[in-house]
N, C-alpha and C positions, 0 to 999 in steps of 0.2 A: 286235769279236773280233780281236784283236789278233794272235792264233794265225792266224787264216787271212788276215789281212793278208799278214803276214809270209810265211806258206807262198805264197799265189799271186803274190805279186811275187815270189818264188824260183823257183818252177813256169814261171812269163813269163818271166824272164830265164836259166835255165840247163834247161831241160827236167826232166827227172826225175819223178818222183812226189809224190805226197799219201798221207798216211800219217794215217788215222784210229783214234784212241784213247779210250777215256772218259779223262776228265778227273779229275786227281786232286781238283780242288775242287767242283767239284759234280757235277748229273747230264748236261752237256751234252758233246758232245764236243771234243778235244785234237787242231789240226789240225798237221802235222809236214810239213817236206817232206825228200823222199831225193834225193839226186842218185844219175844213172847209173852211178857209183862207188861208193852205197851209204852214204853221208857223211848222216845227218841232226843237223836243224837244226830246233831250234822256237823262239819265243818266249813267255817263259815269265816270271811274274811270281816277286818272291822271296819271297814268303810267301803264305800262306790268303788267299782273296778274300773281305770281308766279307758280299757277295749275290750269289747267282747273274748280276743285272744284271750287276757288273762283269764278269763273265768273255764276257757279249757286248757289250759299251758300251765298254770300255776299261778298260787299266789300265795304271801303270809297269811296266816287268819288265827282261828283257832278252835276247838271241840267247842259245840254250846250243847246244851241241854234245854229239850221243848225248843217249837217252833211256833214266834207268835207272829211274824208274818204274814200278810192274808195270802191263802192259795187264790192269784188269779188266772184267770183265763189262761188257757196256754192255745196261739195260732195255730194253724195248719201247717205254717212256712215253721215254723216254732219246733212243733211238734217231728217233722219231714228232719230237720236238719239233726235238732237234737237227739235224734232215734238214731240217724248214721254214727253221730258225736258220741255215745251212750256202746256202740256196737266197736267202735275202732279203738277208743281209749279203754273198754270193758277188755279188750283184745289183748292189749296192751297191759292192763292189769297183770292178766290170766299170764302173759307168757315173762315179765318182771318175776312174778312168785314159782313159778316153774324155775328161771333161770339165777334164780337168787342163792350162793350158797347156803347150807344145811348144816346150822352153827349153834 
């Protein structure tokens, strides 16, 4: 999940917020971070993800600035999944930068 890579090394290094959206490509959610200025930042691939996997497994993309996407709806099933999705890959985050040499 590329998106919340992105967002929580931003989060770690300049405070600010997390900015949760569905995702334009599938049903999982679009993690975004704000700075205390109000400045978002996501990572973002440049076209349609072929399967939902890529949008948690990885994908090329790149930093954008501002999001003009409309926030919609996010489902229940949406919401249920992407929360597990958000807790296991956050997990996962957290124990990469722990386990990362100190260079």
């Amino acid at each position: 999940m590329n998106c919340l890579e992105h967002s929580l090394d931003q989060w770690h290094r300049q405070g600010g917020y997390l900015v949760l959206r569905k995702s334009t490509h599938w049903l999982v959610p679009h993690v975004l971070h704000m700075t205390d200025k109000h400045e978002l930042t996501h990572y973002a691939p440049p076209t349609n993800l072929p399967t939902p996997l890529h949008s948690l497994f990885g994908f090329r993309g790149r930093v954008l600035v501002d999001d003009n996407n409309p926030a919609e709806r996010m489902s229940k099933t949406g919401i249920f999944f992407g929360t597990l999705a958000l807790l296991v890959l956050g997990g996962v985050w957290a124990i990469k930068r722990v386990l990362r040499p100190i260079s």
